[in-house]
N, C-alpha and C positions, 0 to 999 in steps of 0.2 A: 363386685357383687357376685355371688356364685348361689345362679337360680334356684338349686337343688336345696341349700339351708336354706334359704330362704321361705319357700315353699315348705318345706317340712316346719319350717318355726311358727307358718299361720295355719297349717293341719290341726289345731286343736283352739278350740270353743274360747278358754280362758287365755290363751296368748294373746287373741285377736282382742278378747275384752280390753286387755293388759293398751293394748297399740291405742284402741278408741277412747279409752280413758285417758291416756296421754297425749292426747288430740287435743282436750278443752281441759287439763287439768282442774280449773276452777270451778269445774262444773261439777264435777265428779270427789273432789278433794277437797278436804281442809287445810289451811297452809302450816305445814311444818314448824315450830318454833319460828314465825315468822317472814321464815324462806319464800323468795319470789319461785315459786313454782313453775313461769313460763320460760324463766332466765338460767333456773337453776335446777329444776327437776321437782321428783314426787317422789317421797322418799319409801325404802322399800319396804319398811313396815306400814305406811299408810298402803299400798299395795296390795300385802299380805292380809291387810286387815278385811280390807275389801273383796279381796279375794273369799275368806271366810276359810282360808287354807292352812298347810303348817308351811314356815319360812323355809322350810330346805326345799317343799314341792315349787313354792313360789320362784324361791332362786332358783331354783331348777329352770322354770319357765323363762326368768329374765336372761338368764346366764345363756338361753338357746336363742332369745330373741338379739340379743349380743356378737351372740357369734354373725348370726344372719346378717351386723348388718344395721339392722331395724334401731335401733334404741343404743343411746351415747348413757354411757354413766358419770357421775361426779363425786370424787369424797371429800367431806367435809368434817373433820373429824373424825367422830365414828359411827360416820352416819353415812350412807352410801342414797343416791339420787339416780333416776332413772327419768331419761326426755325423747320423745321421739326424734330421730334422723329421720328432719323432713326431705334432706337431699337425695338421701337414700330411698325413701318412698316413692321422691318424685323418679330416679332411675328406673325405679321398680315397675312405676307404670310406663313410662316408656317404652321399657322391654316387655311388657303383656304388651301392648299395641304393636310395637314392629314385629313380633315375633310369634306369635300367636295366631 
């Protein structure tokens, strides 16, 4: 984990939404053709859609929350899924509590 993306990935409003909606996806989502959502993800136009943005801004966003780390993707055809890395979160707070 390298603090600095990390950090820079939750510096904005809509990323952070992006992480909390893929907390409870069911809550927040309608399931995909299907797709178990907590097995497999939230795909990135339901995302987008929600977002209320254009997909390049979006992918922008997920592509930064990626690198940090934060969120595993899946492809499935031609359809790309996006799940929270809860191991990663959980590292994340570790290291705000030891280090902080």
């Amino acid at each position: 984990m390298n603090p600095i993306e990390v950090f820079k990935a939750l510096s904005n409003e809509s990323r952070l939404q992006i992480l909390q909606w893929l907390k409870e996806p069911y809550a927040h989502f309608k399931p995909h053709e299907g797709v178990d959502m907590e097995e497999i993800g939230v795909c990135v136009s339901q995302i987008t859609d929600k977002l209320n943005m254009t997909q390049s801004t979006a992918s922008q966003y997920l592509a930064m929350l990626q690198r940090a780390g934060l969120i595993t993707t899946k492809r499935i055809g031609k359809f790309t899924y996006y799940q929270r890395d809860e191991e990663a979160i959980r590292q994340l707070a570790q290291y705000t509590m030891s280090e902080m």
